[in-house]
N, C-alpha and C positions, 0 to 999 in steps of 0.2 A: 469391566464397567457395566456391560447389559446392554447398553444403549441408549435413547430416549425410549420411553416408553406413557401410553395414556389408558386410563380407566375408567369406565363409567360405573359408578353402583345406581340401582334405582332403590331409593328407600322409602319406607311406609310412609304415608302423611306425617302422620304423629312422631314419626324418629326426626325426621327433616324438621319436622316444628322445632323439636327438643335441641336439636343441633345445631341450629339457628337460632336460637338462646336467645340469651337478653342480649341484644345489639351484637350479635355473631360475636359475643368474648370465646365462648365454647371454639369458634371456626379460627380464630385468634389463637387461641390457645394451641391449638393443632397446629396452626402454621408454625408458631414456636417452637415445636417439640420435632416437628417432622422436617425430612427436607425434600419438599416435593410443593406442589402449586396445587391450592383445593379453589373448587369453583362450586355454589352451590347454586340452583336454578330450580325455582320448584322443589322436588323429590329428590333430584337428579344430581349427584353429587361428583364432579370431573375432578378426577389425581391425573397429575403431569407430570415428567420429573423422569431421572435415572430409575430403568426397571427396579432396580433392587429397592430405592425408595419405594418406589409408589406401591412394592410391595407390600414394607414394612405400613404405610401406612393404611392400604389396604386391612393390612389387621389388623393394626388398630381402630379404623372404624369398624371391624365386622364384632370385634370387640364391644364397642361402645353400644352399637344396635341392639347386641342378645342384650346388654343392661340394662337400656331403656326399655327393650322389650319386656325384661324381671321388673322392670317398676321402677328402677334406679332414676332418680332424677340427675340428670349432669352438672354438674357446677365443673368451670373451671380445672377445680383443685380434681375431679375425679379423673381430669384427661390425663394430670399429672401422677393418679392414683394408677393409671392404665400405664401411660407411657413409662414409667417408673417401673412397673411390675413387670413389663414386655424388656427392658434395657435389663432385668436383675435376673432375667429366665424365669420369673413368678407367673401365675397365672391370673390377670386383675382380677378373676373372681375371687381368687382366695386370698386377697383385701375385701374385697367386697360382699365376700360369703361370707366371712368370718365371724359368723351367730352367735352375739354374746349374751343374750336371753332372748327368747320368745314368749309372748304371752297373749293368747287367745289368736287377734289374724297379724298381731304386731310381730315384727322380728327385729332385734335393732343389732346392727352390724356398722364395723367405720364405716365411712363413704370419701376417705382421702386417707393419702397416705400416711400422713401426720397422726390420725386419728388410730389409723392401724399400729402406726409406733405407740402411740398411748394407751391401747389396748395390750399391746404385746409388754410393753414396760409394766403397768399394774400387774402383771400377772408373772415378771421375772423379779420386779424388784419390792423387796418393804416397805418403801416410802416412794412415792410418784410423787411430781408435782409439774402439774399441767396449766400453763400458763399463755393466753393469748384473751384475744376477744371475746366479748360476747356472740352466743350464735355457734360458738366450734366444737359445740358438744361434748365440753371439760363437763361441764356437772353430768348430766344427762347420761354418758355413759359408764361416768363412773359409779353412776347410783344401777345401772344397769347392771355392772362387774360385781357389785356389793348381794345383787339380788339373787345374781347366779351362783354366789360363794355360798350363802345363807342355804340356799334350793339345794347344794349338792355337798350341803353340810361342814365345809371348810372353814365357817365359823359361826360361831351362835348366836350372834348377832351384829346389829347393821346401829352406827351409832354419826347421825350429819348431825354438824351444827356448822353456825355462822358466826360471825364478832358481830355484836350489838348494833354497830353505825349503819346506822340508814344514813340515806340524804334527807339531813334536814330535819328529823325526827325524833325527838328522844323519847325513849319506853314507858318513859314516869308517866307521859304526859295521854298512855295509850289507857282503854278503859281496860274492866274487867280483871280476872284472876290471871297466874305468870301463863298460863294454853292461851288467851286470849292476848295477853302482852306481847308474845312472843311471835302471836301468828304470822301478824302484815308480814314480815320479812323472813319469816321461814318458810313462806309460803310455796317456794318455786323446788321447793325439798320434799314437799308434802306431795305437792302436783307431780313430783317426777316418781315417787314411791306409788301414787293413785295409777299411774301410767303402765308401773310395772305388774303390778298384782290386782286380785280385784279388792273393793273398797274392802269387803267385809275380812279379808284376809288380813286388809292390813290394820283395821282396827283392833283384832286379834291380838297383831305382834306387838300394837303399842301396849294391850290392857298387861300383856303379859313379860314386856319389856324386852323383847327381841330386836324391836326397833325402838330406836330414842330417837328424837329429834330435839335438840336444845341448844339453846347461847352458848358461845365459848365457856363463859363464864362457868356454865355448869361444870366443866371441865377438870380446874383443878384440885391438886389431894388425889386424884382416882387414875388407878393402874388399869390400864384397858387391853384385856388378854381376850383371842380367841374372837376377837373384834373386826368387824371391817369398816373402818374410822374413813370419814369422809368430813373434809375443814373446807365448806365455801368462800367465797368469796372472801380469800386471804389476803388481798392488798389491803385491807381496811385492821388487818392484826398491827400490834405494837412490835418491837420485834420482843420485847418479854412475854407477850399474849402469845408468838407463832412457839418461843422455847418450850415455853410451860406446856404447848400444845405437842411439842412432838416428843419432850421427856414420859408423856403419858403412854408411849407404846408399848406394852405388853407384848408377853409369848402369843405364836399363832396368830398374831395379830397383823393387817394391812392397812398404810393410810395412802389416802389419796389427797392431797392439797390444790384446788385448784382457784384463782385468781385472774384479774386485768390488772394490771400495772398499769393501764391511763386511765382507771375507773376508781380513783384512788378518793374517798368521802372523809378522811382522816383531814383534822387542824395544818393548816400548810407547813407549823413546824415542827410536826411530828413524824417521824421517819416511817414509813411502809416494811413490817417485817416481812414480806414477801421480798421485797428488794435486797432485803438487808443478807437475808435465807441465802439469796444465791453464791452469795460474794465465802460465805460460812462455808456450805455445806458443797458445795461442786462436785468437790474432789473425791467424795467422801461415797467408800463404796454401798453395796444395798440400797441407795437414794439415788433419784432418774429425776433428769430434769428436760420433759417436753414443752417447746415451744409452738405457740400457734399460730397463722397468720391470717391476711382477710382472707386466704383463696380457702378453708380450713371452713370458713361461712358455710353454715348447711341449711338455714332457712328460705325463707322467700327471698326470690332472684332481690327483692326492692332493699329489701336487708344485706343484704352485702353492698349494694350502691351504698345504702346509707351509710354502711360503718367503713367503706372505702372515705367517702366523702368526708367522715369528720375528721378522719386521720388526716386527711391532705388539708384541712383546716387548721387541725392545730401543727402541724409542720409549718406551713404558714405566719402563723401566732409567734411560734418559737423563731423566727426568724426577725 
């Protein structure tokens, strides 16, 4: 057994800020994972507990410090990205290092475990489909996986779109020609392509048709070979809108499907082909189906409150 055993770590200002989180969930979370008693005081952080614990948990805070120290912001979901990686013999850097582009002082890498399986799955399987909240960096990295395919030549071009439905919107009613129709809601397609490359690069891909960005709609009739196919915001497809979309796969080609199933802006009786997808296709090999949840949040600490909060509202609702 070891014995009882106690440890003091003193840690930097700035780590103890970070690990004292938004209302100690971070020091919560650790207590969940570990089995040993943390007390934080200041800097000053006291493990109790069976030697062998206060071991292990020892490493996992010395852990968490070198990542805060690399810049890592902690949420929750990253103690579970550590403790998960420490319980599997992995080394949470290499979830956390796991550099799926760089570009200029950015590097974008998972930041939870979840995120690492959705990285890891686009890149074993043909079809992905990543599916949770807003905030868990389903679009965002997979525009990132697309950018690094394009960069290291795996395919010749990057082709996002979306289904039409906005809340509340319709396209008729937008001005200007179909670039200007299209924009309000492609927008967060454009911003995540401007993120990855510089402006005038990516102006290039589109005069030259490397990158597309368009409505579902543009979609079908066309065989998409050699493509790395990205379908946003799929809860809002028909399930004939999500068919059409994934009979379009071509040789050499990767899709990433990613969606919210509570973010659903379709006629109440109209069926969600994202919902419908899963029930289809499960079973069905070369096709991955990632789930994500709040702790998966990699925004601002106030964004995960927020999208914790609404979930416990309409739980609520539904009762």
């Amino acid at each position: 057994m070891g014995g009882l055993a106690r440890r003091q770590l003193t840690l930097d200002n700035t780590v103890a800020a970070e690990l004292a989180g938004s209302e100690d969930a971070v020091l919560q979370e650790l207590r969940g994972h570990l089995d040993c008693e943390f007390h934080l005081r200041g800097n000053v952080l006291t493990l109790d507990g069976e030697s062998g614990d206060v071991q292990t948990a020892a490493t996992v805070v010395d852990e968490l410090v070198e990542l805060i120290e690399q810049g890592h912001e902690v949420a929750p979901g990253t103690i579970e990205a550590v403790t998960g990686a420490l319980d599997a013999h992995q080394s949470p850097a290499q979830i956390l290092e796991d550099v799926v582009w760089r570009h200029r002082n950015t590097k974008i890498a998972p930041k939870t475990l979840n995120q690492k399986r959705y990285v890891d799955s686009i890149r074993r399987h043909t079809i992905t489909f990543g599916i949770g909240p807003a905030g868990t960096g389903k679009t965002f990295l997979a525009v990132a996986m697309a950018a690094a395919a394009l960069a290291e030549r795996k395919v010749q071009r990057i082709i996002l779109t979306r289904p039409a439905v906005e809340a509340g919107e319709r396209l008729g009613f937008l001005p200007g020609d179909i670039q200007a129709k299209v924009d309000p809601y492609l927008r967060p397609l454009f911003d995540a392509l401007y993120d990855m490359f510089d402006p005038d690069r990516v102006s290039g891909y589109f005069e030259r048709g490397v990158i597309e960005v368009a409505p579902l709609a543009f979609m079908r009739g066309r065989t998409l070979n050699d493509s790395f196919v990205i379908l946003d915001e799929a809860q809002n497809t028909s399930p004939e809108q999500m068919k059409m979309f994934l009979t379009r796969l071509g040789f050499n080609s990767r899709m990433v499907v990613t969606g919210d199933i509570t973010q659903i802006d379709l006629p109440a009786e109209q069926r969600s082909g994202l919902i419908v997808v899963r029930d289809i296709l499960d079973a069905v090999q070369g096709i991955s189906f990632v789930h994500f949840g709040g702790e998966d949040v990699v925004r601002h600490k106030l964004v995960r409150r927020i999208v914790v909060a609404y979930g416990e509202h309409a739980e609520r609702e539904q009762r």
